[in-house]
C-alpha positions, 0 to 999 in steps of 0.5 A: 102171798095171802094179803096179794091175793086179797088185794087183787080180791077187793080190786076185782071185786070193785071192777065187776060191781063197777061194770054192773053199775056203769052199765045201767047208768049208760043204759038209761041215761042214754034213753033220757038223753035222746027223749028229752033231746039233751046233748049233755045227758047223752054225754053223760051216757057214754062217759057211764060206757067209756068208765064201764071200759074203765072197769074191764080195764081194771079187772084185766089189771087185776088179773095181770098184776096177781100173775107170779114171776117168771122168767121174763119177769122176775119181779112179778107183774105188779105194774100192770095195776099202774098201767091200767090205771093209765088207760083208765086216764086214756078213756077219761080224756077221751070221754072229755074231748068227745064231750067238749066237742059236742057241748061247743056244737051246741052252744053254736046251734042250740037245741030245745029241751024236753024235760020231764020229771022222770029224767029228774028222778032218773038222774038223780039216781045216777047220782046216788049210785055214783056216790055209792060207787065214790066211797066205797072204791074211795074206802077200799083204795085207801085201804090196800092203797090202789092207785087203780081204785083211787082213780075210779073213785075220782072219776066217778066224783066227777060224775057226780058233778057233772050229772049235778051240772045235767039236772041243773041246766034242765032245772033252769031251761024248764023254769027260766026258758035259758038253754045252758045245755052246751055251757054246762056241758064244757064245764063238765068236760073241763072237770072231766080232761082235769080228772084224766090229766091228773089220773094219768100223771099220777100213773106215769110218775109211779111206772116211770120209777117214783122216789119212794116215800121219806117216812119208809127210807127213814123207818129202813135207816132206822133198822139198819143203824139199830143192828150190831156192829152197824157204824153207817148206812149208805147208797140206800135204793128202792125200786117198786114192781107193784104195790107190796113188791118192793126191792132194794140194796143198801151198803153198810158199814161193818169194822173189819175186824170182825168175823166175816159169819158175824157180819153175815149174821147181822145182814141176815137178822137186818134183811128178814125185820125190814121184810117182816116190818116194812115188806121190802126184800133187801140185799145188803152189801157190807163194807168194811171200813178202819183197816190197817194197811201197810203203806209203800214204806212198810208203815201202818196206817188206819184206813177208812173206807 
């Protein structure tokens, strides 16, 4: 429980400095882009809105995933981190279409550019404090392994690229008299529809039930076959309900000779390490295998299960 809720602590945490921050950024890039005339800036702006969205979204995610089972969910609300994660991807695509959209209108019918070195600075800025925000969800996404997280930080690398994209295209009308506002603006939205596709793949995959983990399968096996009396393992299922939330069942064979206290015993002692070394609460269901039973003629014959 502790370690849930410091999770759920380190994702909130991330979705209110990302609120405070994206919220800034929307502000000022959006005064930029309409001095200096710029469709891409103004772009820009409301993506820094549609990822302030993205941050409630994540804090609402938070919040819902730290909820304790109940009746009508027995298995706790962990998901809902993988769901906001998936509306997080819906506001990206969003950000994306809207921007493509704008960036080909002005390709068609281009604009005059007003560029200052006040907006220069301002966006580089922009792509300090998205840099800022890049490593440390990067960093604390890796470290709790949130796919929540994980997609903030990519989007806002994508930021970073096209506000890099931003500047460059003000650089080269300022200097080259060559308006690539619009160009720009289609490869940004390009990077941004990819970032959004992948985000929202990635959640699909996991709330749709994603085979979990070799190395984890591997690591339970190895426990099992390592109890007492254990001759096979098998029908090994896992099932996910949020990140440290992890069921499953196995069977395992057990010679039936044995006392059935016995046998319990070791599915007991089994059940707490791989809980204790793997976090997943398992049930074991134990088959009794090389019995003797007398056939219709009266013979003894082994059996195997």
């Amino acid at each position: 429980m502790k370690n849930k809720e410091i999770r759920n602590r380190y994702i909130k945490k991330s979705g209110i400095i990302g609120l405070f921050l994206n919220l800034l950024l929307f502000t000022t890039k959006l005064i930029i882009g309409l001095v200096i005339n710029s469709v891409a800036v103004v772009s820009d702006a409301f993506n820094n809105l549609a990822d302030s969205m993205s941050s409630i979204v994540t804090l609402i995610g938070s919040f819902l995933s730290a909820k304790p089972a109940d009746k009508e969910h027995p298995y706790g609300h962990g998901r809902s981190e993988y769901i906001s994660s998936l509306v997080v991807s819906f506001f990206i695509l969003f950000t994306g279409i809207s921007l493509l959209k704008e960036s080909v209108l002005k390709i068609v019918y281009p604009e005059e550019i007003k560029t200052n070195l006040l907006s220069i600075i301002i966006l580089v800025f922009s792509i300090c404090v998205k840099f800022f925000m890049y490593r440390y969800n990067k960093h604390i996404g890796k470290k709790i392994d949130s796919i929540a997280l994980i997609s903030v930080a990519k989007d806002a690398l994508n930021d970073i690229f096209s506000t890099s994209g931003i500047i460059i295209s003000i650089l080269i009308y300022k200097y080259g008299d060559i308006n690539l506002d619009g160009f720009i603006g289609v490869i940004v939205s390009i990077i941004i529809l990819k970032s959004g596709y992948d985000i929202a793949l990635d959640s699909i995959n996991v709330i749709l039930g994603e085979a979990p983990p070799d190395e984890l399968e591997d690591k339970i096996e190895k426990i099992l076959l390592s109890g007492k009396n254990v001759q096979g393992v098998h029908s090994l299922e896992l099932h996910e309900y949020g990140k440290g939330n992890v069921f499953g069942s196995v069977h395992l064979d057990f010679p039936c000779n044995l006392i059935f206290k016995e046998v319990h015993d070791v599915a007991d002692e089994l059940e707490n390490k791989i809980l204790d070394q793997c976090g997943v609460r398992i049930v074991i269901h134990m088959d009794p295998i090389n019995c003797l039973e007398s056939d219709s003629n009266g013979n003894r014959n082994t059996k195997s299960r």
